[in-house]
C-alpha positions as CSV (number, residue, x, y, z in Angstrom):
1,X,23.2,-40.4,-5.1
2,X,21.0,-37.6,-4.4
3,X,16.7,-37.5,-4.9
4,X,15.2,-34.1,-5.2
5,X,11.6,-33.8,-4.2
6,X,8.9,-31.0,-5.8
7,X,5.9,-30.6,-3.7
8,X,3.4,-28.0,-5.7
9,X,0.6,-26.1,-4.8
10,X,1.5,-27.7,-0.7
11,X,0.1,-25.9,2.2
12,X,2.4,-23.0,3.5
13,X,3.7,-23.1,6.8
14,X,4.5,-20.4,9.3
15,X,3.0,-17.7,6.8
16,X,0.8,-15.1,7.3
17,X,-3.4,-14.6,6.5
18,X,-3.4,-12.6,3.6
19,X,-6.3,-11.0,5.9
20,X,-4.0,-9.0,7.8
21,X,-3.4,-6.5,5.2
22,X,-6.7,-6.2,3.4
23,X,-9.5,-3.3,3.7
24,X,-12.1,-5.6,4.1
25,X,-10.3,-7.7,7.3
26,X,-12.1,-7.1,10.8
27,X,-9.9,-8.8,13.2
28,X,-10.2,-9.2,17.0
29,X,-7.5,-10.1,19.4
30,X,-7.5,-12.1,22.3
31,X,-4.5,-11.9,25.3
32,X,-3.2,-15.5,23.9
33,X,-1.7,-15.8,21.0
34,X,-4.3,-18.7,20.0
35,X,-7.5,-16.2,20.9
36,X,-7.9,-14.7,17.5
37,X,-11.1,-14.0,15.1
38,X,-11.4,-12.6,11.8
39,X,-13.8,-11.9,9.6
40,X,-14.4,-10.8,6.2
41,X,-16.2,-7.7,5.6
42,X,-16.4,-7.5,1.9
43,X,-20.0,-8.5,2.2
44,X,-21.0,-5.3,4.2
45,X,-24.7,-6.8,5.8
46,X,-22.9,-10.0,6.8
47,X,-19.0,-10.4,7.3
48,X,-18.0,-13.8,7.1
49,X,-16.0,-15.7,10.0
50,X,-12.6,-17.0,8.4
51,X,-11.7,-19.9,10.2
52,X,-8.4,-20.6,8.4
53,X,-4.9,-18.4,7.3
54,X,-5.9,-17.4,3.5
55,X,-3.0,-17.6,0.9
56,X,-5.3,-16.5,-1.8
57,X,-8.7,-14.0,-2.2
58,X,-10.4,-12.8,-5.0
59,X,-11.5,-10.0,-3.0
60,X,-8.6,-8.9,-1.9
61,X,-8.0,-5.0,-1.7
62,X,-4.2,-4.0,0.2
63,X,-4.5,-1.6,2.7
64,X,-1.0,-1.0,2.3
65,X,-1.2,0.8,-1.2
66,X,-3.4,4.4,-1.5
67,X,-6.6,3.5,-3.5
68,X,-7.7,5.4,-6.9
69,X,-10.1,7.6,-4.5
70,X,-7.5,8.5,-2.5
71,X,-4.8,9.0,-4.7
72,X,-7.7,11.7,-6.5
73,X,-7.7,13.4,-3.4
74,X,-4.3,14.2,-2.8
75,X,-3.6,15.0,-6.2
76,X,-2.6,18.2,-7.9
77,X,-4.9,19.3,-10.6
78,X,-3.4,21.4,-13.3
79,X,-6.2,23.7,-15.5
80,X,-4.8,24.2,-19.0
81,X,-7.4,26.7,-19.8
82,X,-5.2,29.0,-17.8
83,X,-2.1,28.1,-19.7
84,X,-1.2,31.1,-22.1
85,X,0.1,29.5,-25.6
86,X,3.4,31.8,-25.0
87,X,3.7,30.2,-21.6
88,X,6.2,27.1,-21.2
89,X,4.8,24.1,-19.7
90,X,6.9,21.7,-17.6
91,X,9.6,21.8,-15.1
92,X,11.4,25.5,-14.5
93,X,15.0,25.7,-14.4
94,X,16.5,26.7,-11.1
95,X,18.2,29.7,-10.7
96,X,21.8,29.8,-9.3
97,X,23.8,32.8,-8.1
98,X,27.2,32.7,-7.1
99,X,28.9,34.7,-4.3
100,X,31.9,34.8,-2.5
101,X,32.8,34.1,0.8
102,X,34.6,36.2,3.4
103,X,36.5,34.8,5.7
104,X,36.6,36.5,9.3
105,X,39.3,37.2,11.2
106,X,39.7,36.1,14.3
């Protein structure tokens, strides 16, 4: 005889803040493991201490993934005024030529 057990919405364990991948995250570290402070900077005239390890934020913005600004910056603009109507638009085939190969001798 066997009992399963469902625990929802229970506290995590061993996880990590959701802090240390956001923009907004200042955090300061100590030499031990337990000296550690983090605030919230989302609030730019006051950051907020965090006092906890945060599973959840509604201000949450990954540092890990390019934002719309910077994905503007790096991108490659394409003018269609400059596009004559003869002109193909897309991908260009790539050109292949074959030769032969001679063999030295040796």
């Amino acid at each position: 005889m066997s009992i399963s057990i469902t625990v929802r919405n229970g506290t995590a364990i061993g996880k990590e803040s959701l802090c240390r991948t956001c923009r907004y995250a200042s955090i300061q570290l100590g030499y031990s493991e337990s000296e550690e402070e983090i605030r919230c900077g989302y609030f730019s005239e006051l950051p907020r201490l965090v006092p906890f390890p945060v599973s959840r934020c509604s201000d949450y913005l990954s540092k890990l993934a390019p934002t719309l600004y910077e994905l503007e910056k790096i991108a490659f603009i394409i003018d269609v005024k400059d596009v004559k109507a003869t002109s193909r638009v897309g991908f260009a085939g790539a050109a292949v030529t074959a030769g032969t190969c001679e063999e030295g001798s040796e």
